[in-house]
C-alpha positions in Angstrom: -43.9 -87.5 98.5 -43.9 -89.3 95.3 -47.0 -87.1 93.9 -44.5 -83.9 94.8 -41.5 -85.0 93.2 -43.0 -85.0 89.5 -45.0 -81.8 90.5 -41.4 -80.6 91.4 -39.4 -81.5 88.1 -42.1 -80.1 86.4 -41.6 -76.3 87.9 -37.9 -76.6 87.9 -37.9 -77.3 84.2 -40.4 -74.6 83.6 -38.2 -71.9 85.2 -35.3 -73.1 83.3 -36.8 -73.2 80.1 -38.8 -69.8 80.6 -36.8 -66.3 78.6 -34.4 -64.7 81.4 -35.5 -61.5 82.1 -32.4 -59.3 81.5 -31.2 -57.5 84.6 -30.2 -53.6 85.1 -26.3 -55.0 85.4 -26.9 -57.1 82.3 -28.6 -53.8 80.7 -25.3 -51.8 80.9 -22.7 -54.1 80.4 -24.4 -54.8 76.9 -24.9 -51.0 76.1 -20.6 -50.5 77.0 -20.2 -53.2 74.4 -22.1 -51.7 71.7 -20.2 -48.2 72.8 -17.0 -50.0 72.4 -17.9 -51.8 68.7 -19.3 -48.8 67.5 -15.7 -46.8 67.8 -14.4 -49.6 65.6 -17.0 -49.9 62.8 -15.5 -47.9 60.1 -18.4 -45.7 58.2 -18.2 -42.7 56.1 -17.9 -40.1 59.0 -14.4 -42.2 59.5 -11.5 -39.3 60.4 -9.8 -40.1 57.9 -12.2 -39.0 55.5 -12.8 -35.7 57.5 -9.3 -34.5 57.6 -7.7 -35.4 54.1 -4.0 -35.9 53.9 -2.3 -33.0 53.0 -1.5 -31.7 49.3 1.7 -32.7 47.8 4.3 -29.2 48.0 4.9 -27.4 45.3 7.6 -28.3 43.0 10.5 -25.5 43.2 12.1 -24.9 39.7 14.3 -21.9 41.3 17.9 -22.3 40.5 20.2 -22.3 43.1 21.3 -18.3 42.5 17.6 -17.6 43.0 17.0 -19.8 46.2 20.4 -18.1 47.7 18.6 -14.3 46.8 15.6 -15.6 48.4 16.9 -16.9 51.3 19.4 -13.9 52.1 17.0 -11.3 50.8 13.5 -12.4 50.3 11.4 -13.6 47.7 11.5 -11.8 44.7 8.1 -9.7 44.2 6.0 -8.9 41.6 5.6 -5.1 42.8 8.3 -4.3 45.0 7.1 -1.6 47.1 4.1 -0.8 45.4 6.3 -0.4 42.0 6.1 -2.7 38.9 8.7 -4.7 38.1 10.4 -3.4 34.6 9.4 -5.5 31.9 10.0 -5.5 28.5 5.8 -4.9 28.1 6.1 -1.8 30.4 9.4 -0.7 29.8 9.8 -1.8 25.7 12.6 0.6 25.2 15.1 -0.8 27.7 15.3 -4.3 25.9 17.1 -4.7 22.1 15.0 -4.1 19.3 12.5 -6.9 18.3 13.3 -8.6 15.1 10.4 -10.9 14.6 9.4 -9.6 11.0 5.6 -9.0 12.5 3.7 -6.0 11.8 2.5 -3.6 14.4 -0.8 -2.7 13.5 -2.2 0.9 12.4 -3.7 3.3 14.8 -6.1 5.7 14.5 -5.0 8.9 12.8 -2.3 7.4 11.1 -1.4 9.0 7.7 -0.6 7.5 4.6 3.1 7.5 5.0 3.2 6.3 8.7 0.4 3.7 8.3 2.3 2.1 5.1 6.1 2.6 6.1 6.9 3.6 9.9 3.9 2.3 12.0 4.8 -1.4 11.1 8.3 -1.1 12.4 7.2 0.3 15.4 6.4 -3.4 17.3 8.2 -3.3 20.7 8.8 0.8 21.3 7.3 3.4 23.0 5.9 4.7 19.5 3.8 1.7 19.3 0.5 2.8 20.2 0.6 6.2 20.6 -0.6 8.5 18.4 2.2 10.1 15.8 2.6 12.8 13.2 4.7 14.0 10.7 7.4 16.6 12.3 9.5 17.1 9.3 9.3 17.1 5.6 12.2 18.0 3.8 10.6 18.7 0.6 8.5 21.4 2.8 10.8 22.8 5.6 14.4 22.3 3.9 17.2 20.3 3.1 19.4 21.7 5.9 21.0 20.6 9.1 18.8 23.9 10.9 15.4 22.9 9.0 15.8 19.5 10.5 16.9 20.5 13.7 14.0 23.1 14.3 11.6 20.1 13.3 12.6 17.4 16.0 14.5 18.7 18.9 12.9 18.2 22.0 9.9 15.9 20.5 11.2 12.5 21.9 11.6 9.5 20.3 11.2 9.6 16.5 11.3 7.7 13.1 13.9 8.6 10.1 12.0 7.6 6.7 13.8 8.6 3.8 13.1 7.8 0.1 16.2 6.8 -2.7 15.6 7.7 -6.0 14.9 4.2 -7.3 12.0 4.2 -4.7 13.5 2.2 -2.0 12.0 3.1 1.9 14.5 2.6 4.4 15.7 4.6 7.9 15.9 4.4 11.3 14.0 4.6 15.3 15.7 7.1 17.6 14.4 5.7 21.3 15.9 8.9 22.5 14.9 11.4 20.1 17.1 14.9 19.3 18.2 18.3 20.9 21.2 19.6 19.5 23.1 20.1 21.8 26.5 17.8 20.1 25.5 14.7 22.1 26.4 11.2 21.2 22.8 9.6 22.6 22.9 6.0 24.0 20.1 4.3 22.2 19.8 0.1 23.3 16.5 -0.3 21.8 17.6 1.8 18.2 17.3 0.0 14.8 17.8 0.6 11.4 15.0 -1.1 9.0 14.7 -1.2 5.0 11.9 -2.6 2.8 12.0 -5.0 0.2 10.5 -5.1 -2.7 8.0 -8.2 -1.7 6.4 -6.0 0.7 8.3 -7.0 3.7 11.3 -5.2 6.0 14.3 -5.8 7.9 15.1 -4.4 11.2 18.7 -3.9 12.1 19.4 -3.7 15.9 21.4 -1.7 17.7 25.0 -3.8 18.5 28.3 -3.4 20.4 25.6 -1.9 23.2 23.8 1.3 23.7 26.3 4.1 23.5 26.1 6.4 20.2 22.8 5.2 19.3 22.7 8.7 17.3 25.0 11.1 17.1 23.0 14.5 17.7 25.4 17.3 16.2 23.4 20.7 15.2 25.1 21.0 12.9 24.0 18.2 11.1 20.6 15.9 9.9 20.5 12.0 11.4 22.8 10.5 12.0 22.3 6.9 13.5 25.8 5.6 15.0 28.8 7.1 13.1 28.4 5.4 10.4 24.9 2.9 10.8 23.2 6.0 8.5 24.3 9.1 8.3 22.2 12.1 6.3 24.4 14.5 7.0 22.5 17.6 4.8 25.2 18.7 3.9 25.1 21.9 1.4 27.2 20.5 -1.1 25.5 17.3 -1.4 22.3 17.7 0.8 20.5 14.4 -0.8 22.9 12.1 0.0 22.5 9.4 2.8 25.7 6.5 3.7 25.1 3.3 5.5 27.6 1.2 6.6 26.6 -1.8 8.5 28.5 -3.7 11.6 30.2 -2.0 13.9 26.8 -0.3 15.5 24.2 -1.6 13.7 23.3 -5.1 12.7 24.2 -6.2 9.0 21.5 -7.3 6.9 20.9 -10.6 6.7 22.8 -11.8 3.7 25.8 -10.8 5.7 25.9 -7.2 3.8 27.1 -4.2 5.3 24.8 -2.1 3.4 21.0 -2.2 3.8 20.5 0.2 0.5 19.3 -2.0 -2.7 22.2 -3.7 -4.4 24.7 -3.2 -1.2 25.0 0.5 -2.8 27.2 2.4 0.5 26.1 5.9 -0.7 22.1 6.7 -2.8 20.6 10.0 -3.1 17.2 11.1 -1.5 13.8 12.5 -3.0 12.6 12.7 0.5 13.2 13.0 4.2 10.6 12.8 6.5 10.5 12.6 10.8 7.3 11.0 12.3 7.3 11.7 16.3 4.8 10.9 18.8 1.8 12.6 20.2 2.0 12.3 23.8 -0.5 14.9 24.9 -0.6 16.2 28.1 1.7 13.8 29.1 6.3 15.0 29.3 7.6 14.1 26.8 10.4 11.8 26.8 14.0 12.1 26.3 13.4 15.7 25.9 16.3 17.6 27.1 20.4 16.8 27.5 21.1 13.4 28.9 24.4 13.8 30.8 24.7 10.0 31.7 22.7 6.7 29.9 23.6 3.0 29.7 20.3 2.3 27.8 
């Protein structure tokens, strides 16, 4: 019995000091634990990252008129219906003239006359880039009310140059253009325009809005508002032109009511000349009576 004893110590301390075998309950309980750490370890597939917070809205600069439309009646489109909204880029001649000073540029085919004096007026019409030509030249077809009429009724929109004898260029842009028939024309986007002797012009909107934008008489030549600038051919005095400034058309900048050189109301002409535009196969504009017209 004493020989077993140490023998037995021995075995005992063996086992206890020998590596535990993991068993299959041991096993399982340790792979749940990794399971369970592994949902909290944060890593780059964290969900966070996957589904990013959302983008800040849109900051809404509508006024409270336009929120109220769009709330009772829809946001406004760009194309209603298929249709493009009127803008003064596709619909120029329903806005007041443009009064920038800048030149519109040439186009091809322009003559002397229209490429020096009319076409660079011609920023913000319907004359801008189309194609134009001369209609009427009084020193060819006539000094008379007839001569003129015959020239320009039913062409559309068209350009009054006329010519003083001290060599001033001045006259006017008819958005509605001529027919005769004794109408007062509503013209918004009409202006009167001179050049100075530096080589620049002013243009002298329409005012008081559109109505009698021309006055179309047969019986006599151009005459832009009442009184803006009359040409009235008259046979006793068929050179003469008037401008008077203010009540339909803008006075010059100086405050004058006269855009003729020296704030002269009356000059007489060497030459009167209508430039209209080619517009091809398309109608042409403006080209009969217009019963009813706010622009």
């Amino acid at each position: 019995m004493r020989l077993a004893l140490p023998a037995l110590l021995c075995s005992t301390a063996a086992a206890l000091l020998a590596p535990a075998t993991p068993s299959r309950r041991t096993v399982k309980l340790n792979g749940f634990f990794d399971d369970m750490m592994d949902k909290f370890v944060v890593s780059e597939n964290d969900e966070s990252k996957q589904n990013p917070p959302p983008p800040e809205p849109e900051k809404d600069d509508r006024d409270v008129a336009e929120k109220l439309f769009g709330f009772f009646f829809g946001e406004v489109e760009d194309a209603p219906m298929g249709l493009t909204r009127m803008s003064v880029d596709t619909q120029p001649d329903q806005y007041t003239a443009e009064t920038s000073g800048n030149s519109n540029p040439a186009v091809a085919g322009d003559d002397a006359d229209l490429k020096a004096w009319v076409r660079p007026v011609l920023l913000q019409t319907m004359l801008a880039k189309l194609p134009m030509y001369e209609v009427y030249d009084s020193n060819q077809d006539g000094w008379t009310p007839q001569a003129f009429h015959d020239a320009v009724d039913r062409r559309g929109p068209g350009v009054v140059l006329a010519t003083s004898t001290d060599g001033q260029k001045f006259g006017g842009y008819n958005s509605k253009g001529w027919v005769g028939l004794g109408e007062n024309r509503a013209g918004l986007s009409n202006f009167l325009f001179a050049w100075r002797r530096d080589g620049g012009f002013d243009k002298l909107p329409k005012v008081g809005g559109a109505g009698m934008g021309v006055v179309d008489k047969p019986e006599t030549g151009p005459y832009f508002g009442p009184e803006g600038l009359t040409i009235p051919l008259f046979s006793k005095s068929p050179r003469r032109a008037r401008c008077k400034l203010g009540p339909y058309y803008q006075r010059m900048p100086s405050g004058g009511n006269s855009m003729f050189e020296g704030g002269a109301g009356e000059v007489a002409l060497t030459r009167l000349q209508v430039f209209v535009g080619d517009w091809g196969g398309e109608p042409i504009p403006f080209d009969d009576a217009i019963p009813f017209s706010l622009t």
